[in-house]
C-alpha positions as CSV (number, residue, x, y, z in Angstrom):
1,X,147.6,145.6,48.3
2,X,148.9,141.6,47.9
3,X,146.2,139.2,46.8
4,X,145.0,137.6,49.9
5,X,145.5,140.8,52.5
6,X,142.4,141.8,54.1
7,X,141.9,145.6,53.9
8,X,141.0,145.7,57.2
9,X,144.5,144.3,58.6
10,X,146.1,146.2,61.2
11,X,150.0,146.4,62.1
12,X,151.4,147.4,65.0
13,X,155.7,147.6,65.8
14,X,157.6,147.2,68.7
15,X,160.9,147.9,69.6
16,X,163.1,145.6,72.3
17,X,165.5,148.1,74.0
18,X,167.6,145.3,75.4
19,X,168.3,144.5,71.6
20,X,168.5,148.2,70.2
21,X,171.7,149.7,69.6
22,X,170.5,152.8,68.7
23,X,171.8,152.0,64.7
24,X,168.5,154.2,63.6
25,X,168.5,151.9,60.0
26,X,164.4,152.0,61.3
27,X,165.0,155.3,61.0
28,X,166.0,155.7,58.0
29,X,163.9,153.5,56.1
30,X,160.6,154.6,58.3
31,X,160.5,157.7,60.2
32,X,157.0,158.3,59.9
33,X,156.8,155.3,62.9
34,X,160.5,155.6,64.2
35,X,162.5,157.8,66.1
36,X,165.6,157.8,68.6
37,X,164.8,158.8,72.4
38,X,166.7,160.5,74.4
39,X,169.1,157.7,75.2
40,X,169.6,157.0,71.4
41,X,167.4,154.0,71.3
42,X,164.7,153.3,68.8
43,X,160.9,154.0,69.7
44,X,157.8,154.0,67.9
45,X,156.0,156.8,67.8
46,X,152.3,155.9,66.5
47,X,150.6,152.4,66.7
48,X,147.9,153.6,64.3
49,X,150.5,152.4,61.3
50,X,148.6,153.5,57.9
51,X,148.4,150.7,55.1
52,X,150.5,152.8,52.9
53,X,153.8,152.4,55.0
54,X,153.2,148.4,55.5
55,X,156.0,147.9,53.3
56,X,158.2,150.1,55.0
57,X,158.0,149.1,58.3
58,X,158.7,145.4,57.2
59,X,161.5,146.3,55.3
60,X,162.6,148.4,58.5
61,X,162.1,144.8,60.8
62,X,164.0,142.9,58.4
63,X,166.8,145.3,58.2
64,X,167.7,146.0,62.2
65,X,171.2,144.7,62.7
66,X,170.2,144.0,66.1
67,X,166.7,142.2,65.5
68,X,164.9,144.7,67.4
69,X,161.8,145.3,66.1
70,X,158.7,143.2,65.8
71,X,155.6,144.0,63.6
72,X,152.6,142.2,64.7
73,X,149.6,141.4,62.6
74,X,145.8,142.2,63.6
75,X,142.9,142.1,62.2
76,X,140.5,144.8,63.4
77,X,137.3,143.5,64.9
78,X,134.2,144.0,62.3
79,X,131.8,147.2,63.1
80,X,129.2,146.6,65.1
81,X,125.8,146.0,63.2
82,X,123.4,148.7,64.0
83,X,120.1,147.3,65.3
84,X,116.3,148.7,64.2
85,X,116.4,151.1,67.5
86,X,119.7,152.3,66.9
């Protein structure tokens, strides 16, 4: 993981159909979070995106001819402490 990248961070990707072409270069580069619908347009298909396919689903934002998708950083909110009575 980059220096600096909380282990806890959390992405989530979005596709604009207005944008989409239906090019599937998401596709290629990250089916495990991309697929075409039935009209041939891009969807995701999970918002729980593992850590291990970060990289992937940037590269797949930054290659969309159309400019398409959008990955969104969040942090997940810290566990709730347990109290005594728990």
């Amino acid at each position: 993981m980059p220096e600096g990248v909380a282990a806890n961070r959390e992405l989530a990707a979005s596709v604009d159909r207005g944008k989409c072409c239906g090019y599937a270069v998401c596709v290629g580069i990250c089916p495990e979070v991309f697929d075409l619908d039935e009209e041939g347009l891009a969807r995701v298909l999970t918002t729980g995106i593992p850590v291990d396919l970060h990289d992937q689903l940037r590269h797949a934002e930054a290659s969309c001819p159309e400019a398409a998708i959008t990955v969104t950083e969040a942090v997940a909110a810290p566990a709730a402490k347990k109290g005594p009575h728990s």
